[in-house]
N, C-alpha and C positions, 0 to 999 in steps of 0.2 A: 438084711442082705449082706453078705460079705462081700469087703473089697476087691477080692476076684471076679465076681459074679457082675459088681457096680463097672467097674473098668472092663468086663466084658462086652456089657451093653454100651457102656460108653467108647467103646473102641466098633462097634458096628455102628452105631451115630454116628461117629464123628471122620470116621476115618474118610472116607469120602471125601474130596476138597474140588471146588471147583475157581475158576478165576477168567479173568476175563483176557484171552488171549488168544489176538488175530482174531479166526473164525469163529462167525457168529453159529455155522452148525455145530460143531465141536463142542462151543458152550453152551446150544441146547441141549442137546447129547445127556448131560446129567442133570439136571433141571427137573423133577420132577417125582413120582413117588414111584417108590421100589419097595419089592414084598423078600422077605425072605425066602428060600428056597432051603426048605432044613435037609429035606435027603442029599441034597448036593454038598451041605456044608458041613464043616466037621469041628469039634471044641471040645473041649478038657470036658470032664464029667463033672455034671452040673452048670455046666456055662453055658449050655447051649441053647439060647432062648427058644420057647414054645413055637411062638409068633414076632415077627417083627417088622416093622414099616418104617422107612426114609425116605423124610421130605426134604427134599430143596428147592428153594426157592431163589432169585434173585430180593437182594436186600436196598439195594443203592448202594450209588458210589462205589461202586467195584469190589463191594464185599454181597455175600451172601449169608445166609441164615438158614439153617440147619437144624430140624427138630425129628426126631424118631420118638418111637412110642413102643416097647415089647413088655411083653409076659415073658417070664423068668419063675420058675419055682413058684408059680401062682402069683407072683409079685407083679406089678404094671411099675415101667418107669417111664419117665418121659426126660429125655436132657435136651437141652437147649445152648447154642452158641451161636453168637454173629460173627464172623470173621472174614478176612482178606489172607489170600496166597502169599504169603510176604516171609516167611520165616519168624513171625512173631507168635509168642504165645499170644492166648484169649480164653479166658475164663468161661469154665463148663457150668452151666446151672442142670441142678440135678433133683429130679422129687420122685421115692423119698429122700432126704438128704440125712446121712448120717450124723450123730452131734458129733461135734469133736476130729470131724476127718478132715483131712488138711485140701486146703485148695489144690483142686482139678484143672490141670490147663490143655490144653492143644495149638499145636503150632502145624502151619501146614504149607509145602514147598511142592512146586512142580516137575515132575521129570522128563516128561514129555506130555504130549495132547492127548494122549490116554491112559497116563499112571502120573496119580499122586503121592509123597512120600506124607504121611503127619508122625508128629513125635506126639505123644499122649506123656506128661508129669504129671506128680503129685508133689505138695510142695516146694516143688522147684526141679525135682529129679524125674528123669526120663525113665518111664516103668516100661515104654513099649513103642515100639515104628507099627506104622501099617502101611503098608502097598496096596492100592486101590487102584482098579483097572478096569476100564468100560469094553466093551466085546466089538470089533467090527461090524456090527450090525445097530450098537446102541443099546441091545434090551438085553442085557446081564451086564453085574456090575461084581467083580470078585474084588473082597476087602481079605488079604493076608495078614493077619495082626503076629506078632513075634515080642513077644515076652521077653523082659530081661532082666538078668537075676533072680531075685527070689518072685518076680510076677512071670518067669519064662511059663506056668501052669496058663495062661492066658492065652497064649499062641493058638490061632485058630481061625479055618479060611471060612470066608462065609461068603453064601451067595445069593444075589439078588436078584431079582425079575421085576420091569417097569411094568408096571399096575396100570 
């Protein structure tokens, strides 16, 4: 799988953040599994997974834990991260993992009670933002990923439906 396609999926994982703050409805609100919506969502050719599902869960302690699962080009991946709304990076697990590709992070910051901002790096450098925004009603979740430099090919809004 190419690096585009790996940080595609993993910018529809991850991008999502959720945190514990104020209302307890608000942070039910994302909590829970969301399905892709492919006619709704749009991605660079080839990026655009088959299938895809996000789970969240509460983790403790004020962080939560984040696993998706998509088909890609026939490919299944699965990433994994635990983290907190804090502006801190947090290392991506990734399977399959490519050898040799440089560690994956995400850091993820609040903008309001229904849009998150995450930075997705490699290495240390910031390849992509996503805007992640839950619908008035609770059940669609739009993740806006925007590529930068030479990963601007990544850019690509996706949309979800709670399952």
């Amino acid at each position: 799988m190419s690096l585009a396609k790996c940080l595609s999926v993993v910018a529809l994982a991850f991008g999502l953040a959720l945190a514990p703050f104020g209302g307890v409805h608000a942070q039910d609100a994302f909590i829970g599994s969301w399905v892709l919506d492919a006619a709704r969502s749009n991605a660079g050719p080839g990026l655009m997974p088959t299938s895809a599902t996000l789970e969240l869960t509460a983790a403790g302690g004020g962080q939560y834990k984040s696993v998706s699962e998509a088909t890609m080009a026939g490919i299944n991946t699965r990433s994994e991260v635990t983290f907190a709304v804090d502006g801190k990076d947090y290392a991506v697990a990734s399977t399959p993992t490519q050898p040799g590709t440089p560690a994956l992070t995400q850091s993820i910051e609040r903008v309001s009670d229904t849009v998150y901002k995450s930075s997705i790096k490699i290495g240390g450098q910031v390849i992509a933002t996503a805007l992640n925004e839950i619908s008035g009603d609770g059940n669609t979740l739009t993740l806006t990923t925007t590529g930068i430099g030479q990963f601007a090919a990544i850019s690509s809004t996706m949309v979800l439906h709670r399952k």
